[in-house]
C-alpha angles and dihedrals in degrees: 000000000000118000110229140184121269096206124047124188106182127180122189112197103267109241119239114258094236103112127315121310128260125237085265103057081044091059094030087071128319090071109047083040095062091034075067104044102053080044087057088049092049099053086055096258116149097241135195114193114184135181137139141169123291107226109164131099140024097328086058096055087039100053100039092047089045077054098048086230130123108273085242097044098051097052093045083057092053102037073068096050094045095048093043089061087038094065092031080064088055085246097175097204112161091217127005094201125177124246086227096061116124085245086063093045092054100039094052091046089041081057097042090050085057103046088052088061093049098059092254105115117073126188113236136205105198142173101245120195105249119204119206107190087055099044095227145071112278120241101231087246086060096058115081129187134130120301113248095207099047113009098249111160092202104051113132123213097269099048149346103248090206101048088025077227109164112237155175126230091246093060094068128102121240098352121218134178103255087208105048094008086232123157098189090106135157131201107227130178112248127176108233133159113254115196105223089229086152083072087063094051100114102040081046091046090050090049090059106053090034083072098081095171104058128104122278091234091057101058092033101065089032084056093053096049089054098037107034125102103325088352110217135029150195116236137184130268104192142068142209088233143115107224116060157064094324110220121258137153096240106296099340124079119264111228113235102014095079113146094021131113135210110269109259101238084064096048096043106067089036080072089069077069098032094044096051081057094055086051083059096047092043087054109041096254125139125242083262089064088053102031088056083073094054118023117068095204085060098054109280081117090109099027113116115218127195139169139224116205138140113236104271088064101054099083089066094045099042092044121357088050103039085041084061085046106043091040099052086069084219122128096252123154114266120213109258103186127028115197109194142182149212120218132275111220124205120237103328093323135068122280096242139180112190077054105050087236127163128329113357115190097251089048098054097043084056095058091035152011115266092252096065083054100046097052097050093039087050105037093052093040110168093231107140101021131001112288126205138223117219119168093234088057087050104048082046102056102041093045092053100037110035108027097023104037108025099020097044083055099059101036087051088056111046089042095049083052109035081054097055115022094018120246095311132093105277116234116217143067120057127230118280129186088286081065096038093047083051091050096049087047102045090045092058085046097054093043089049085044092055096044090052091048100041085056087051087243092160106179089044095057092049092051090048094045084048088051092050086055092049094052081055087060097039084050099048085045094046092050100034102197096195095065092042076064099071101063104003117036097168086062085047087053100058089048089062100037092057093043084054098055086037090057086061096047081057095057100051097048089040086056103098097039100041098018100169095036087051097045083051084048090054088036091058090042091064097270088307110195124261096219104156096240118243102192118021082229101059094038097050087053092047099102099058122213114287099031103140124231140173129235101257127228114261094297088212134011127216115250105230134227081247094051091041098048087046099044088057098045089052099049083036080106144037143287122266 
């Protein structure tokens, strides 16, 4: 069996709080997180699984002024929202915290304050793209233009969102305000912190390669951004905003940089930390119960982390984020394993949220139920290339794996028997070869299952866990109780008897994939226990003879060519 961790710490990247989260950022990184997460669990390791919203810089104040609503109002309503679908996607974090909670504020500041002392930290006087026609400095997110390495129209001025290119407002073509549109911009001086994260660059630069396992997207992208052109910069910390992190050395004032705040891509991971805080506090736990996950000192020294992100966000957690860590000198939890992700497109285009374009979460959750979402997301991952959603490749798959394949499966089952024995667990037969071939099968199937979930391998694992359903229905077809009826019920009887237990293997494999669909099999199965089996003998002989169940509803129902046609003609446009 496949050794596994004991203790789990998982972050997924925590979503911007500008408006609810399209199919792809829930695939890029919140839902094979939490795939696993509830795998980890399973497997009996003690987890942490963190994430939060992340509330600070430019597409706050936009948002919340397009809303007509305070900047902190409005986050601390759609924390909610987005917590609310978070959970209605059976999303197991252990704490969903905010960015803009006063942990936050005095962790980023605390390393800040370090970092300082360490030499890290340098004042800048830069040239700062000034929009008239908005009256303020433009965040380099909030200048637009066309990107000079790929083309792109739509690249900001940190970075082109297509080519994942780092960039600098002035390297844009043709340069336009992305709030007003305007292109009547100046460039101005202003002062700013920069952390000196190039110093770092070869202890940066070891960590990384020391990291074998991880994918090759990962340290490929991680590589680029330290070798190419001039490799590695510095870059600044700090903003000319309201509403943020406000800059302080630890506890004391920092001259000079009086009415700025941190720059929101150096707060925001710092809230994996400072989230995992708020869990404690939420809970009645002291700063010890939290800081076991982080400190090694304190006893994060055999804690695993690992963390869930789709590709644009890799630069900030393989350098920016382990730069604030390394350089604060401090014994804080570095990440071990980074799982990260390319994009899934919609229909030809980009999912994409500042233009309204493709699923959103609350969307799908409105036409069907989150299991229907999470097997086809995960099953088509886009883990080695970017992957698509069409609605014909949707309707397909969940009509052929879920109701054809698993839910045919179960419904076969409980109404053969409930027909012929009633709705309890029939006595009788013993296993033959049939059962024994099954059992072999299904044991290499399990052992193959785990190692691929255990690597992460998501669209493996979904292939494997597809394959264990399909050797149910080989097997009930094989066997065909219903004719074994006929001249020897007690044969008809093991065949059953086996399906049944095997309906609860099912669900709790099926757990971290279809959560909601696996807790109603073991509901209908009289509460049957969700024990991760160990040997295919002892778990198919688990609900003894006898053990009483219920006929369950249909356990998944087929998406039509109506419901298909009009599902695609309805999501054909934007978001308003």
């Amino acid at each position: 069996m496949t050794e596994f961790p004991t203790r789990l710490l998982i972050t997924s990247a925590i979503p911007y709080i500008n408006g609810i989260k399209h199919l792809g950022n829930l695939v890029g990184s919140q839902l094979p997180a939490d795939l696993y997460a509830r795998f980890a669990r399973a497997r009996g390791a003690e987890v942490m699984f963190i994430c939060a919203t992340d509330e600070h810089g430019t597409p706050a104040e936009l948002a919340a002024a397009k809303a007509g609503k305070p900047v902190a109002e409005y986050c601390a309503e759609m924390h909610d929202v987005q917590a609310d679908i978070a959970k209605r996607f059976g999303l197991s974090f252990d704490h969903f915290g905010r960015s803009s909670s006063q942990r936050n504020y005095g962790l980023t500041q605390h390393f800040a304050g370090r970092l300082a002392d360490a030499g890290l930290i340098e004042e800048v006087t830069e040239k700062q793209v000034y929009s008239h026609a908005d009256g303020r400095f433009l965040p380099d997110r909030y200048i637009e233009g066309t990107c000079p390495n790929c083309g792109y129209d739509r690249a900001r001025g940190d970075q082109c969102e297509n080519c994942t290119k780092q960039l600098d407002p002035t390297d844009l073509i043709e340069p336009r305000s992305a709030i007003s549109g305007s292109t009547d911009l100046e460039v101005r001086d202003t002062k700013h912190l920069y952390l000196r994260q190039s110093t770092l660059r070869d202890t940066l630069d070891e960590w990384i390669t020391s990291k074998t396992d991880w994918p090759i997207l990962t340290t490929s992208i991680a590589k680029k951004w330290l070798h190419d052109g001039d490799g590695l910069q510095d870059r600044g910390i700090t903003r000319d905003l309201d509403w943020g992190v406000p800059v302080k050395k630890g506890s004391e004032d920092w001259p000079g940089m009086e009415g700025k705040v941190f720059y929101v891509w150096f707060d925001a991971p710092i809230e994996y930390i400072a989230a995992t805080a708020e869990w404690a506090d939420a809970n009645g736990k002291s700063d010890a119960d939290w800081r076991r996950w982080w400190r090694t000192d304190e006893g994060a020294d055999d804690v695993r982390y690992v963390q869930f992100m789709g590709k644009d966000n890799v630069p900030f957690h393989t350098l920016s984020f382990p730069a604030t860590i390394i350089g604060s000198g401090e014994p804080w939890k570095l990440v071990d394993y980074i799982k990260s992700f390319n994009y899934l497109n919609y229909d030809g285009g980009q999912f994409s949220t500042s233009q309204g374009r493709g699923v959103f979460m609350d969307q799908a959750l409105e036409i069907l139920p989150a299991d229907y979402w999470r097997w086809w997301l995960l099953s088509r991952a886009p883990e080695s290339s970017d992957s698509e959603f069409t609605w014909d490749a949707f309707q397909t798959d969940v009509n052929k794996d879920l109701a054809d394949v698993l839910g045919n499966f179960v419904s076969r089952v409980t109404k053969f028997c409930r027909s012929k024995f009633g709705e309890v667990i029939p006595t009788g037969g013993e296993f033959g070869p049939a059962e024994e071939a099954l059992i072999a099968h299904l044991q290499t199937g399990l052992e193959t299952y785990q190692t691929h979930m255990t690597n992460m391998d998501v669209r493996k694992a979904a292939s494997e866990l597809r394959a264990l359903w399909v050797a149910g229905n080989e097997y009930l077809q094989d066997t065909a109780p219903w004719s074994a009826f006929k001249t020897d019920p007690d044969r008809a009887a093991a065949i059953i008897r086996l399906s049944l237990n095997l309906i609860r293997v099912y669900a709790v494999l099926s757990a971290p994939f279809i959560p909601t669909a696996a807790a109603s099999m073991l509901k209908d199965l009289g509460d049957a226990p969700d024990e991760w089996p160990v040997t295919m003998t002892e778990a198919l002989e688990m609900l003894p003879a006898g053990h009483a169940f219920q006929v369950p509803e249909v356990l998944f129902a087929k998406i039509s060519d109506d419901n298909r046609e009009a599902w695609a003609e309805q999501f054909s446009g934007t978001r308003s």
